[in-house]
Each structure stands twice: as structure tokens, then as C-alpha cells.
Residue frames as a rotation matrix with the C-alpha (Angstrom) as fourth column:
UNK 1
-0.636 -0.770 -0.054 0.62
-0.738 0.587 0.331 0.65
-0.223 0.251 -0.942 23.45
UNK 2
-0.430 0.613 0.663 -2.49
0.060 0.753 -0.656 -1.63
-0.901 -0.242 -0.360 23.95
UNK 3
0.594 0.804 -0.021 -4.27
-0.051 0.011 -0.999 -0.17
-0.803 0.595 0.048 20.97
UNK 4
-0.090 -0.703 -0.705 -1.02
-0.981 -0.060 0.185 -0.28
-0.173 0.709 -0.684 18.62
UNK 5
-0.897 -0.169 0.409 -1.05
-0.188 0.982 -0.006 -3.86
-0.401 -0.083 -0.912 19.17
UNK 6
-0.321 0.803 0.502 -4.39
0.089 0.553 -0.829 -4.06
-0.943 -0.221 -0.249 18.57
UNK 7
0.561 -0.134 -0.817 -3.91
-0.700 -0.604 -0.381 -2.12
-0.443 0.785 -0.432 15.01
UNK 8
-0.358 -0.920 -0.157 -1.55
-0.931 0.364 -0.007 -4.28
0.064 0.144 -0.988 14.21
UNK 9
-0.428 0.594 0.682 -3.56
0.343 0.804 -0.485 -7.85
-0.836 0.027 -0.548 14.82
UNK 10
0.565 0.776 -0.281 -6.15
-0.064 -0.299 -0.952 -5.98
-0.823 0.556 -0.119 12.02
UNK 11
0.510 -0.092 -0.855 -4.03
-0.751 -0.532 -0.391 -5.58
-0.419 0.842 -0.340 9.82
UNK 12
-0.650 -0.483 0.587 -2.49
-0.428 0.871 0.243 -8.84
-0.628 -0.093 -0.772 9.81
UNK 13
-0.227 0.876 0.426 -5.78
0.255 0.475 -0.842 -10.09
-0.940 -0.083 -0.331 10.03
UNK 14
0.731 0.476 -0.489 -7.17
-0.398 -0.284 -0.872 -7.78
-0.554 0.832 -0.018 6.80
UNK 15
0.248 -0.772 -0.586 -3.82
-0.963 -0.262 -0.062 -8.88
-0.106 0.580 -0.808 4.95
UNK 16
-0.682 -0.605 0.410 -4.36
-0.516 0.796 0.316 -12.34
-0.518 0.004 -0.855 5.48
UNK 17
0.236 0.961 0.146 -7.59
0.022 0.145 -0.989 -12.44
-0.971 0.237 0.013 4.20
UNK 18
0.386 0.076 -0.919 -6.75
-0.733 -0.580 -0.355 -10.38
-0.560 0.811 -0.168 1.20
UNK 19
-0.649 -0.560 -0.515 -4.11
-0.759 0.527 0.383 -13.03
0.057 0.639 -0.767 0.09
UNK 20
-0.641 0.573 0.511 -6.31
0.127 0.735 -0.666 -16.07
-0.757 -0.362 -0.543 0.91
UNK 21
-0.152 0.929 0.338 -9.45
0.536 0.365 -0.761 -14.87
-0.830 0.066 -0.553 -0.64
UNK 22
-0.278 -0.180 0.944 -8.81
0.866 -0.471 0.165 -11.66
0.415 0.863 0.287 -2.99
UNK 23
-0.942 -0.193 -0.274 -9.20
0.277 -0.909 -0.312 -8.07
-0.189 -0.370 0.909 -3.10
UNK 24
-0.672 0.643 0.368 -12.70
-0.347 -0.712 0.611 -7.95
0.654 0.283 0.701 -3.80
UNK 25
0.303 0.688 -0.659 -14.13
0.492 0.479 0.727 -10.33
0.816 -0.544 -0.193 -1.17
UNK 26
-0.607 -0.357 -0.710 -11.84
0.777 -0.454 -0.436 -7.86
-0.166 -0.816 0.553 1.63
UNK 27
-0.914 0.251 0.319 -13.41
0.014 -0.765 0.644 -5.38
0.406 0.593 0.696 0.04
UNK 28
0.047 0.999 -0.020 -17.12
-0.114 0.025 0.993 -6.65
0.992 -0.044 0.115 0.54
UNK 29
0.041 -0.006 -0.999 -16.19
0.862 0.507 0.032 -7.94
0.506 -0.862 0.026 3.99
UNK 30
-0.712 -0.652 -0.258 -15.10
0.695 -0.707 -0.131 -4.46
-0.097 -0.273 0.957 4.84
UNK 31
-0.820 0.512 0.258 -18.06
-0.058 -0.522 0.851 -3.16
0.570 0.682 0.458 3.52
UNK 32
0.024 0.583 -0.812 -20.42
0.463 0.713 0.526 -5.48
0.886 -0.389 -0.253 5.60
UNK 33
0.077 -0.043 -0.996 -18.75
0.945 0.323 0.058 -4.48
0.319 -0.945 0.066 8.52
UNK 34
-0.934 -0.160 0.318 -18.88
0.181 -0.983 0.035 -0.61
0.307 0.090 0.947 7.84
UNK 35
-0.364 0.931 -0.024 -22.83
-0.288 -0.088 0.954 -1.24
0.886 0.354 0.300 7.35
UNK 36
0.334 0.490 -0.805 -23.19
0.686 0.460 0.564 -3.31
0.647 -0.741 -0.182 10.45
UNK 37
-0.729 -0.395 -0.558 -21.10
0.677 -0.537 -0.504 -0.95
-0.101 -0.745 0.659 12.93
UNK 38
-0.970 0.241 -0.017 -22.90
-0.241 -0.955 0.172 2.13
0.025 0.171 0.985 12.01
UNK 39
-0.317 0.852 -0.418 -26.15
-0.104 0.406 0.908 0.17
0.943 0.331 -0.040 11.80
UNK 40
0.158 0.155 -0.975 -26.07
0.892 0.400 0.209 -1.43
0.423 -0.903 -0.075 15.16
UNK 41
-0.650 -0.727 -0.219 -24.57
0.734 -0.527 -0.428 1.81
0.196 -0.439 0.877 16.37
UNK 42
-0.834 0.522 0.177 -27.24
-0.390 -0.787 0.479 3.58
0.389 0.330 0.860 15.63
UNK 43
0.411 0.679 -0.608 -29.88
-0.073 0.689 0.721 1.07
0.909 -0.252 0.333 17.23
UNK 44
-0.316 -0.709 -0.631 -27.34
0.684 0.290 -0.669 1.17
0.657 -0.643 0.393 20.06
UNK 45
0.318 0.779 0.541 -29.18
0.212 -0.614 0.760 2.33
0.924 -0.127 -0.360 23.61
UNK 46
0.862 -0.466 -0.199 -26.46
0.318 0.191 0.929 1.83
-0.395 -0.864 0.313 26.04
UNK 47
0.478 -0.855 -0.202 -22.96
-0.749 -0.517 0.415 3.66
-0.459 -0.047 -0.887 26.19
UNK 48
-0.043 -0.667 0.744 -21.08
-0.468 0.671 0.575 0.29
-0.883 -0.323 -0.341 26.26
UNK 49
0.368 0.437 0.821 -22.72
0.565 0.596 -0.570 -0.95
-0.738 0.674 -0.028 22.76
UNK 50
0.883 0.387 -0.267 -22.30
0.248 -0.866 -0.435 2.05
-0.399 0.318 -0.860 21.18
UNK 51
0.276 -0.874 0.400 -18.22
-0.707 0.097 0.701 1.58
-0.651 -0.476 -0.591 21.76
UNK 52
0.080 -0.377 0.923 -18.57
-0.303 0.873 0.383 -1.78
-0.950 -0.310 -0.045 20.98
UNK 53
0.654 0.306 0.692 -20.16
0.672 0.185 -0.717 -1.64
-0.347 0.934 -0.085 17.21
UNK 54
0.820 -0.567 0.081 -18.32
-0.217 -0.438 -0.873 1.50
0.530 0.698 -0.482 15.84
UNK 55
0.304 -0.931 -0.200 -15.09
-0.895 -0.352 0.276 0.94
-0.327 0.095 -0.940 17.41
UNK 56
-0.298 -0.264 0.917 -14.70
0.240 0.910 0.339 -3.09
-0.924 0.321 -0.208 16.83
UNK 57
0.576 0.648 0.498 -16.99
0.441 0.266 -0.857 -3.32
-0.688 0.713 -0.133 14.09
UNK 58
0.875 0.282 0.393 -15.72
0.443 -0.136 -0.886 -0.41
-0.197 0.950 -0.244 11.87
UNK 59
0.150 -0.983 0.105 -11.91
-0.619 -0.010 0.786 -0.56
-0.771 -0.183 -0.610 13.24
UNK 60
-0.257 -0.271 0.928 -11.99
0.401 0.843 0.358 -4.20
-0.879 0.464 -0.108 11.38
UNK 61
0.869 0.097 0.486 -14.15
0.487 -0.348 -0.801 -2.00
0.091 0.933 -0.349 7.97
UNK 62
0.820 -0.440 -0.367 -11.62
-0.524 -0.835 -0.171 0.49
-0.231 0.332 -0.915 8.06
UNK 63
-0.056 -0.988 0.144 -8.41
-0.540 0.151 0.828 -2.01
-0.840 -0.031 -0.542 8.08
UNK 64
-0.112 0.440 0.891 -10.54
0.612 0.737 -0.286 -4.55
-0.783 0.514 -0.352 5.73
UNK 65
0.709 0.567 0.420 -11.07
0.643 -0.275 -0.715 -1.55
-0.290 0.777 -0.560 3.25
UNK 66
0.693 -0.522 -0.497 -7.61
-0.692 -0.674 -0.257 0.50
-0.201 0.522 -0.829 3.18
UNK 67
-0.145 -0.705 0.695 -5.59
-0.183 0.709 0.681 -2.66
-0.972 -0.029 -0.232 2.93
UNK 68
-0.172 -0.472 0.865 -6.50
0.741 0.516 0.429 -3.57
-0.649 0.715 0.261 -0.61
UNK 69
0.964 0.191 0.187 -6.60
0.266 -0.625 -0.733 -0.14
-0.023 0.756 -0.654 -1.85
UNK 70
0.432 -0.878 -0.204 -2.67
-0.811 -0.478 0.337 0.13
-0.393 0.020 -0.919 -1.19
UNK 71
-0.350 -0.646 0.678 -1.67
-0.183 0.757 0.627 -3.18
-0.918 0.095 -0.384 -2.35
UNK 72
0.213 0.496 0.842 -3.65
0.519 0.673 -0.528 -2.78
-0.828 0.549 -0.114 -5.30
UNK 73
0.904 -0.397 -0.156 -2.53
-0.423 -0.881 -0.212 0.72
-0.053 0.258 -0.965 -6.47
UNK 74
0.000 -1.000 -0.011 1.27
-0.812 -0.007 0.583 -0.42
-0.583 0.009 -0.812 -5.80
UNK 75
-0.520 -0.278 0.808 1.07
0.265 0.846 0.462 -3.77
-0.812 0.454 -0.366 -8.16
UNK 76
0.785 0.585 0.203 -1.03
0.393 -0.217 -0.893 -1.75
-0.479 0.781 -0.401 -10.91
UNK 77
0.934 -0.008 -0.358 1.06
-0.197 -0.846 -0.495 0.72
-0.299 0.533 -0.792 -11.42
UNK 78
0.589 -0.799 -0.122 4.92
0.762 0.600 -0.245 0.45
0.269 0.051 0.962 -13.15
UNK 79
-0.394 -0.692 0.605 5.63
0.644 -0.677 -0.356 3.71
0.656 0.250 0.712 -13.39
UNK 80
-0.568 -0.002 0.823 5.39
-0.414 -0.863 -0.288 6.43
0.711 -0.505 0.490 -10.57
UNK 81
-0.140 0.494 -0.858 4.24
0.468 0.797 0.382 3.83
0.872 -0.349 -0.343 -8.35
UNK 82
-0.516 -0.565 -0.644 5.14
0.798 -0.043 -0.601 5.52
0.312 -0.824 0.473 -5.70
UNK 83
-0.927 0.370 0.055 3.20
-0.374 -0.922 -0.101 8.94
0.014 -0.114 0.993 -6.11
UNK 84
-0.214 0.879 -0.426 0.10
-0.506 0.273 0.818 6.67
0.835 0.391 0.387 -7.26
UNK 85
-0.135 -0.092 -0.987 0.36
0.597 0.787 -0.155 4.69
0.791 -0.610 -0.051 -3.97
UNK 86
-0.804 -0.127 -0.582 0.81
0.502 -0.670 -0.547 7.78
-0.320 -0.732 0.602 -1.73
UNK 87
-0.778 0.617 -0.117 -2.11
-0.548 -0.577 0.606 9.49
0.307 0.536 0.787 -3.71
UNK 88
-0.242 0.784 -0.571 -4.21
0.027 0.594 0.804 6.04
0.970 0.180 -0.165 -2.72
UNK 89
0.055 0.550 -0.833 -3.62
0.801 0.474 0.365 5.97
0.596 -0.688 -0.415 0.71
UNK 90
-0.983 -0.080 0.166 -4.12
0.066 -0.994 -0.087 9.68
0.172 -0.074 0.982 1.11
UNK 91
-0.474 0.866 -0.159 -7.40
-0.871 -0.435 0.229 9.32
0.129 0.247 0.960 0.03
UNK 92
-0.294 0.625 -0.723 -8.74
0.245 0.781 0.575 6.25
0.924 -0.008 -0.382 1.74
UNK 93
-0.768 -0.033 -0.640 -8.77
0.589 0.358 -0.724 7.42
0.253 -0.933 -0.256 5.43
């Protein structure tokens, strides 16, 4: 239950950005924070760190980077939106 909630805060979070700033600065942000998790992670010499970078770090890339591939797919398309939307966020996770 704890981590649903916590899913849920991200995506808020990645969905307020998006509107705020656009879909290509979530984008880079998301990006950033893919690079840093996996970076630090890797540099990471303790258990507890290790946790801390890839699951924060590239929980926030992963919501920060499938959020505006579904909202961007569904407002492109007019027609078969629907298959073109399910096709996007197939293939983002």
C-alpha cells in the first residue's frame, strides 16, 4: 500500500511538471535522473546507497519519462488514438 502511494505522488509530481514546463524539459529531467541513478549506483559501495540511487533516483526517471510519452501519443493522434496510445505505453516500460 505504502509504495502505491508512493507511485502515485510521482506521477502527480511528473504530470505537474509536464503541464508547467512542457514535454521536452520532463523529458530531459527524466533523462538526468536515469543518468544520475545508474551513475551513482554504480559508484555506490554500501547496500543502503545502492537502494537509494536506483530506486528514488530512477523511480522519479521512469515516471518523468513514461508520462509524456502517453499524453503525447493521445493528443497527436485523431484517429485510432486509442491503439496508438496502447502501442506507446507498451513500449515505454
Amino acid at each position: 500500500m505504502y509504495i502505491r502511494a508512493i507511485n502515485k505522488k510521482k506521477k502527480n509530481m511528473a504530470g505537474a511538471v509536464s503541464d508547467k514546463y512542457g514535454v521536452k524539459v520532463t523529458s530531459m529531467a527524466g533523462t538526468v535522473a536515469l543518468v544520475g541513478g545508474l551513475l551513482l549506483g554504480s559508484a555506490a559501495n554500501q547496500l543502503w546507497l545502492l537502494y537509494t540511487t536506483q530506486g528514488f533516483m530512477i523511480g522519479i526517471a521512469g515516471a518523468f519519462l513514461y508520462f509524456p510519452v502517453v499524453s503525447v501519443v493521445s493528443q497527436w493522434f485523431t484517429t485510432k488514438r486509442a491503439r496508438a496510445t496502447s502501442l506507446a505505453a507498451s513500449k515505454s516500460d
